[in-house]
C-alpha positions as CSV (number, residue, x, y, z in Angstrom):
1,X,0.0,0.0,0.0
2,X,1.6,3.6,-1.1
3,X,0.9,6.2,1.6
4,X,-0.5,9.1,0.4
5,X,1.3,13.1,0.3
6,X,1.6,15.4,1.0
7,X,1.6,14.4,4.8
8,X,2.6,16.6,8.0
9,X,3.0,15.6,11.1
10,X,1.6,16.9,14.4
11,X,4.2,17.5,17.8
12,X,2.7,19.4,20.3
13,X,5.1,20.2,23.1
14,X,3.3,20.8,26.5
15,X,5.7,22.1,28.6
16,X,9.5,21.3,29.1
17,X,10.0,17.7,28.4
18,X,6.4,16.9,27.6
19,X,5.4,16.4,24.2
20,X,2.8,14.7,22.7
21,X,3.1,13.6,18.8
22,X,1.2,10.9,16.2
23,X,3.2,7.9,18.0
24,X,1.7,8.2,21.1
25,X,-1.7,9.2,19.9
26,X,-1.8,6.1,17.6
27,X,-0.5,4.2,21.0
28,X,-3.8,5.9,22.8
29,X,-6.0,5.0,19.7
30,X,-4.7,1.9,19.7
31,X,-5.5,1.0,23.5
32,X,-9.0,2.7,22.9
33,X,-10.3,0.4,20.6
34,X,-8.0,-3.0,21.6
35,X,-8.0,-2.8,25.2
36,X,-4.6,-4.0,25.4
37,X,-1.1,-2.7,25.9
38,X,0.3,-5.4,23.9
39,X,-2.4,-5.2,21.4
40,X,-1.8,-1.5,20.5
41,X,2.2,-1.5,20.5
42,X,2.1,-5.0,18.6
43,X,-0.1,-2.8,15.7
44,X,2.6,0.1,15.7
45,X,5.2,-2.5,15.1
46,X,6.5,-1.4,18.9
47,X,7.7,-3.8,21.6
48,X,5.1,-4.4,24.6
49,X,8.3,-2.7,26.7
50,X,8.5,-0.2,25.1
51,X,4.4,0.4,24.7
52,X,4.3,-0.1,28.6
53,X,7.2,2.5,29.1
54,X,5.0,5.1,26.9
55,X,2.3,4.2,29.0
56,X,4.4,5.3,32.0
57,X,5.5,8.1,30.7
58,X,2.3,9.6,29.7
59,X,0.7,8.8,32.9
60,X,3.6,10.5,34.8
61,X,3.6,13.7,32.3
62,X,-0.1,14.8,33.3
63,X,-2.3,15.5,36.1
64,X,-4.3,12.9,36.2
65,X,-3.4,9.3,34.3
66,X,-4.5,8.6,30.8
67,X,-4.6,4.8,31.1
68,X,-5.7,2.6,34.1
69,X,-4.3,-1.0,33.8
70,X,-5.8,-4.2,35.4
71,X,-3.6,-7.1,36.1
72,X,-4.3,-10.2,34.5
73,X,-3.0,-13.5,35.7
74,X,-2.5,-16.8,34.3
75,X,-6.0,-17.2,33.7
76,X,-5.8,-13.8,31.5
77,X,-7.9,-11.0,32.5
78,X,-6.0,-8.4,32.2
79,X,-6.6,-5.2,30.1
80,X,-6.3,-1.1,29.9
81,X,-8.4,1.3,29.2
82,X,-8.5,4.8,28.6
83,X,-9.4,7.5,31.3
84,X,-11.6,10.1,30.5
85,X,-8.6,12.3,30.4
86,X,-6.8,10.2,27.8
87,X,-10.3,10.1,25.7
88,X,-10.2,14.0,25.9
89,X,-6.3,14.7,25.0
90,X,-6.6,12.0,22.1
91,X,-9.8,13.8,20.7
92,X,-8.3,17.1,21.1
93,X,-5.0,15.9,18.9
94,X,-6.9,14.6,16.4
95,X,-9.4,17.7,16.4
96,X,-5.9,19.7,15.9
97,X,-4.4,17.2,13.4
98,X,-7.7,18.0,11.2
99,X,-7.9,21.7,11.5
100,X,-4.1,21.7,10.5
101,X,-4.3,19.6,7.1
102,X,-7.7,21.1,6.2
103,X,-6.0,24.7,7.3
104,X,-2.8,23.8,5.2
105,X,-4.1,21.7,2.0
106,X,-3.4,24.4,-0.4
107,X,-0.3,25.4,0.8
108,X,0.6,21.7,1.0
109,X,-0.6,21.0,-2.4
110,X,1.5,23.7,-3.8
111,X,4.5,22.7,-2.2
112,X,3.9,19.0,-3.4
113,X,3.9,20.3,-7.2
114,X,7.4,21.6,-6.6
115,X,9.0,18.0,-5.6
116,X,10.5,16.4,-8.2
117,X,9.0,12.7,-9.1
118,X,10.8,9.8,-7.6
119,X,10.6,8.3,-11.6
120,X,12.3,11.4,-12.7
121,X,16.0,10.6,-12.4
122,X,15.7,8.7,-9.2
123,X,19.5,7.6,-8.7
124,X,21.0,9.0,-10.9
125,X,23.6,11.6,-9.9
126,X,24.4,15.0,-11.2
């Protein structure tokens, strides 16, 4: 599947050392509608380590946590879930991600026409 472009990419930096970007929004989205830690960091191609250390991290960055976790067992069980807060933050982004690209699509467009086509003279050197 070819992504499409233009694309941009929305960072929002909080405060010092808190930032909040498409990675961990996909990580939210991902716990949102899988329920799972694993689940959502397997779909981003993202180690459960890793997922759970995000998890952490954005739990320890605002007020009030984003996820609540349940511990599962050898029988299973286990899960996470969204907060209220963590619904709000993720709709927010996203509400922001849309305003930008519909805010920007000419500009983007024009700056799309002025990239030169992978086909034309891709490798070779001048």
């Amino acid at each position: 599947m070819t992504p499409s472009f233009p694309k941009c990419r929305l960072r929002i930096v909080l405060a010092p050392g808190v930032a909040f970007g498409p990675g961990k929004a996909d990580l939210l989205q991902g716990l949102a509608e899988t329920g799972s830690i694993r689940a959502a960091g397997s779909r981003l191609g993202m180690s459960y380590k890793r997922a759970w250390n995000l998890v952490g991290a954005l739990n320890r960055d605002f007020a009030e946590p984003l996820v609540t976790t349940e511990k599962g067992g050898a029988g299973g069980g286990g899960g996470a879930r969204l907060t209220p807060l963590g619904h709000e933050l993720l709709e927010r982004f996203r509400r922001i991600e849309a305003v930008m690209l519909e805010a920007g699509g000419a500009d983007l467009s024009v700056l799309q026409g002025a990239v030169k086509s992978p086909l034309d003279g891709a490798g070779e050197e001048k």
